[in-house]
C-alpha positions, 0 to 999 in steps of 0.5 A: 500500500502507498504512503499516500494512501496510509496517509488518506486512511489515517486522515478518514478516520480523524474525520471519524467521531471517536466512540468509547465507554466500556473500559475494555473498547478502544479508548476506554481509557477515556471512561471515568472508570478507567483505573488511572488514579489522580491526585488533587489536593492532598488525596490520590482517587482511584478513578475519576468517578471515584472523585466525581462521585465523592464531591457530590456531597459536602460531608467529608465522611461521605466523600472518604468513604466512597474514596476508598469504594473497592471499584468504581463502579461501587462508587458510582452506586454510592455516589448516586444513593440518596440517603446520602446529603447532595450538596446544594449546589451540585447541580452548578458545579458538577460540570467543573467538578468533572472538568477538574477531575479529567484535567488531572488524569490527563495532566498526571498520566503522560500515556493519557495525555499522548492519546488524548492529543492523538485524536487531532481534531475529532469529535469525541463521543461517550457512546450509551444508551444509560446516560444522555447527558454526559452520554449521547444517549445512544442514539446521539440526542444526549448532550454528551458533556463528558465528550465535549470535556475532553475536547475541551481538555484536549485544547487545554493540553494543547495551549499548554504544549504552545507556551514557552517553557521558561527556565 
């Protein structure tokens, strides 16, 4: 095969949408559930979803333990239990609570940062039908927020290799 062609392929499908959500599929280093542990303040989280789900409540008991749920998947189901007290103000800030959490994955995890920029310019999807609005809903109605973060992150991480390194 020409280079030429190599090339025309590889340009197809960074025209393509890139889909992920399990964390086993081809970038499911995307998912929150993903086992890339951050650290943010003076607290290292297993997963991004551990996080997220922890910062939904103001109660510091709260977010330990779900912090220290064995998955992230018992975090998400501790984080969405309702005899727990969701802080007032969750429904403002959990788009920048998210924000943060993805930052530091794809600012601590350099292999991360790499793939993450490797996408170029392609629109990036979290692909189910269990959520439309940090998903697409399955059938591309959902507002897909956490694929738009990271589109975003992914020009953050960009503007950040632009600046001049001081010395």
């Amino acid at each position: 095969m020409s280079s030429s062609k190599l090339l025309a392929d590889a340009e197809i499908k960074m025209d393509q949408p890139i889909k992920f959500y399990s964390t086993g599929d081809e970038y499911g280093e995307f998912s929150n559930f993903a086992a890339y542990p951050i650290r943010i303040g003076n607290r290292i989280w297993p997963t991004s979803e551990h996080y997220f789900q922890a910062m939904k409540f103001k109660d510091k008991k709260d977010q330990e333990q779900i912090r220290k749920a064995n998955s992230p998947m018992l975090a998400a189901r501790m984080g969405r239990d309702r005899k727990r007290t969701l802080r007032k103000d969750w429904e403002s800030a959990k788009v920048n609570v998210m924000r943060e959490a993805l930052l530091a994955k794809f600012t601590q995890h350099e292999e991360l940062r790499e793939l993450l920029l490797g996408t170029g310019d392609a629109k990036i999807i979290e692909h189910t039908t269990n959520d439309d609005y940090w998903g697409d809903g399955g059938d591309g109605r959902g507002k897909n927020m956490l694929g738009r973060l990271l589109v975003d992150v992914r020009s953050t991480l960009r503007e950040d290799l632009s600046k001049p390194k001081l010395e």
